[in-house]
ROMILUM-38742 format. One record per residue: residue in three letters; x negated, y negated, z negated of N, C-alpha, C, CB in turn. Coordinates in steps of 0.05 Angstrom, whole numbers, padded with zeros to 5 digits, always signed. Glycine has a CB too. Example, Ala and Ser with C-alpha at 12.3 -4.5 7.8 and 13.67 -1.06 7.14 Angstrom:
ALA-00264+00114-00156-00246+00090-00156-00264+00066-00156-00226+00089-00181/SER-00257+00045-00142-00273+00021-00143-00258-00001-00157-00282+00012-00114/
END
This chain:
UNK-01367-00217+01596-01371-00217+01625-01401-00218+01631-01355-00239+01638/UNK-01407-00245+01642-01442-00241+01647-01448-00259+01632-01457-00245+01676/UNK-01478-00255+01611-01489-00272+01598-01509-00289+01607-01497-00262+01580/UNK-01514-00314+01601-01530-00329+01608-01566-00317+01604-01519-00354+01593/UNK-01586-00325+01630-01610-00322+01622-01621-00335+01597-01622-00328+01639/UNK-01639-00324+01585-01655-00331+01568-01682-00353+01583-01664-00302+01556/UNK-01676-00384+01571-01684-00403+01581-01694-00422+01566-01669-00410+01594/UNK-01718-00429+01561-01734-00446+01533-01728-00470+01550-01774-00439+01523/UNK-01717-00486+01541-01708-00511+01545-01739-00535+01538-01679-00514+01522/UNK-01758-00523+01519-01773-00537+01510-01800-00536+01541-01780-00525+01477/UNK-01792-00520+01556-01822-00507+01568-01804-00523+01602-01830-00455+01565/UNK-01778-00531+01605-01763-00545+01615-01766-00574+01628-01750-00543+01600/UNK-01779-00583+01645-01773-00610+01653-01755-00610+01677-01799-00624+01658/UNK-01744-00629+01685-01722-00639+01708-01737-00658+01724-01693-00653+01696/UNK-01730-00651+01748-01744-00660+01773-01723-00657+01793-01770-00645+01782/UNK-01707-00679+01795-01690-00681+01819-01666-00669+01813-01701-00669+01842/UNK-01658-00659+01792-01644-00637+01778-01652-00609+01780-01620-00637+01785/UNK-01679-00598+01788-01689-00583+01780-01706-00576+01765-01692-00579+01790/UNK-01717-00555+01757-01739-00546+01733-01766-00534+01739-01728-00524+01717/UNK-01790-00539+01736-01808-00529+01752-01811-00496+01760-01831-00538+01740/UNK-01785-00480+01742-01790-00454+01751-01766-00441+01753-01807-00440+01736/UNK-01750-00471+01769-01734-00461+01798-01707-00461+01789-01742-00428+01810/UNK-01699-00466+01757-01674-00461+01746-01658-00492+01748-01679-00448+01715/UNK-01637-00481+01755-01621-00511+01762-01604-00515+01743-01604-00513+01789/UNK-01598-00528+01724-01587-00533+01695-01554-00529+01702-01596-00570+01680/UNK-01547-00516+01688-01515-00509+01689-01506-00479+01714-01496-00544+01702/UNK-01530-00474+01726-01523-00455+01746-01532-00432+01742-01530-00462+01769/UNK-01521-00411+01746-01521-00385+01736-01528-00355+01767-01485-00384+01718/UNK-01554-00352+01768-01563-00337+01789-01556-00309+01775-01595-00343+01798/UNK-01543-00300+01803-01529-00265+01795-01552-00244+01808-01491-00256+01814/UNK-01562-00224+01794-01580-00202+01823-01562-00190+01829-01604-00177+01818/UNK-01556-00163+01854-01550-00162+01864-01524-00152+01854-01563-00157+01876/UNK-01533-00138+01833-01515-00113+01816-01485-00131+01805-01538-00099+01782/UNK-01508-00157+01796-01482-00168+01785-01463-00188+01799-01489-00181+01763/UNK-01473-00189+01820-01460-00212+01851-01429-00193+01858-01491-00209+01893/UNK-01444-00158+01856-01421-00140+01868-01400-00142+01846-01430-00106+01873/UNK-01410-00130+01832-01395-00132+01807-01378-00151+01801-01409-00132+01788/UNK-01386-00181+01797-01374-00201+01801-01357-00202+01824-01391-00219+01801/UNK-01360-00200+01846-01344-00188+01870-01317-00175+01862-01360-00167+01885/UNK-01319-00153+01863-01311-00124+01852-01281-00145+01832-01347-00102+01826/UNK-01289-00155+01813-01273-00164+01792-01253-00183+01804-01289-00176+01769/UNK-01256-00199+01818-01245-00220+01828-01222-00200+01857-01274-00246+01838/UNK-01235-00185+01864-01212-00166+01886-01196-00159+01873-01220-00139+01901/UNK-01198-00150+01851-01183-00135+01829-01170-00154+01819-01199-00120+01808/UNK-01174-00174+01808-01150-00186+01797-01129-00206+01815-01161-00200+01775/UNK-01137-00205+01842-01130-00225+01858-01105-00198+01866-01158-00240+01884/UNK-01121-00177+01883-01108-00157+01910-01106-00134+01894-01130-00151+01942/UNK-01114-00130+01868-01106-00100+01849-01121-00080+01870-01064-00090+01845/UNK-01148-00087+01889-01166-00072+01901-01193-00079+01888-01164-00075+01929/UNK-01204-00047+01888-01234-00059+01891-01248-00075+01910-01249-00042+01890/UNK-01271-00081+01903-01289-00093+01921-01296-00086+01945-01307-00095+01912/UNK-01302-00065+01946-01300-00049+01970-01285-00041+01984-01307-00034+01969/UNK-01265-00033+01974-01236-00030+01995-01231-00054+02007-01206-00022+01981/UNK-01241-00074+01997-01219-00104+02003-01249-00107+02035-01219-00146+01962/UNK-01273-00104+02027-01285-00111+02056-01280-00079+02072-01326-00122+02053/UNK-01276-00059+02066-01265-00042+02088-01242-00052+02106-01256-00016+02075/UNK-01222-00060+02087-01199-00068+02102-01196-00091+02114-01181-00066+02088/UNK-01216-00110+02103-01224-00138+02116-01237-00140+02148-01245-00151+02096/UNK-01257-00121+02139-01271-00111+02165-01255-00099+02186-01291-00092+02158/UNK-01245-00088+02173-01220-00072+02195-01196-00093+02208-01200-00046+02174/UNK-01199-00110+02201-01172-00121+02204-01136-00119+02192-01173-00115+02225/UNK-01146-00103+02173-01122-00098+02156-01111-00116+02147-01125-00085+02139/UNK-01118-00136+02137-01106-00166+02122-01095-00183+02150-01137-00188+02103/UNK-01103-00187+02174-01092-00207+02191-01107-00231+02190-01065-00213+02185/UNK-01089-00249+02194-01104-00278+02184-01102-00285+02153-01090-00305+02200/UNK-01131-00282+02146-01123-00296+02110-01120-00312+02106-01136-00298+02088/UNK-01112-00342+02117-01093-00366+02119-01080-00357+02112-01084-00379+02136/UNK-01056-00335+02116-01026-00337+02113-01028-00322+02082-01006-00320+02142/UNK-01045-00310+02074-01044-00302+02040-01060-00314+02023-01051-00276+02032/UNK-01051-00332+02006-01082-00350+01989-01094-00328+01974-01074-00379+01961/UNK-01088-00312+01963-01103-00286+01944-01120-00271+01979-01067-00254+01922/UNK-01117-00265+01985-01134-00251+02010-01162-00276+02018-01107-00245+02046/UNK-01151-00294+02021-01165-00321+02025-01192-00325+01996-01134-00348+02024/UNK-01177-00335+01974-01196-00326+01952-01213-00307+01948-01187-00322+01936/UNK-01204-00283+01963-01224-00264+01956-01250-00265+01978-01208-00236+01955/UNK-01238-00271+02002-01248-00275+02033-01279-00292+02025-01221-00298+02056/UNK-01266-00309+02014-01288-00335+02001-01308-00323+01994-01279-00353+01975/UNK-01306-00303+01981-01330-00296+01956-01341-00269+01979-01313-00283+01913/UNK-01334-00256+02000-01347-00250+02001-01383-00238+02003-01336-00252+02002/UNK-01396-00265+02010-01428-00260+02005-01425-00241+01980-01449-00292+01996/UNK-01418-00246+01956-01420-00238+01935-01415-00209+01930-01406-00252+01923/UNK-01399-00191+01947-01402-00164+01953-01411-00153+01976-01383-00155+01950/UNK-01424-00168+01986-01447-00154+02010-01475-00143+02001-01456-00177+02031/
END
């Protein structure tokens, strides 16, 4: 799926639980490609839609209220992640 950055642990100090160059230990920053993508995967295994169909039809109002479907809801969540 997605691999972890390449991160010298030795060049590493913690400050507050941060690192002086911005990396927060255990957290994993996606660019954009891989936010969609990541997106994309999670529609698909939730709604058997892509990523994009699911905010066409979201946008549209095709789903209703996603309260009443937890898979519509899960996906709802994530969307920053395919914008």
């Amino acid at each position: 799926m997605f691999s972890r950055p390449e991160i010298d642990d030795d060049e590493c100090v913690e400050t507050n639980g941060h690192t002086p160059n911005g990396h927060i230990p255990g957290v994993r920053f996606l660019d954009d490609e891989e936010s969609k993508a990541f997106f994309d995967q999670v529609a698909r295994r939730w709604l058997n839609i892509s990523g994009d169909e699911f905010l066409r039809a979201y946008d549209a109002g095709e789903f209703g209220d996603p309260d009443d479907d937890p898979n519509v809801m899960r996906v709802a969540m994530l969307m920053p992640f395919g914008r």
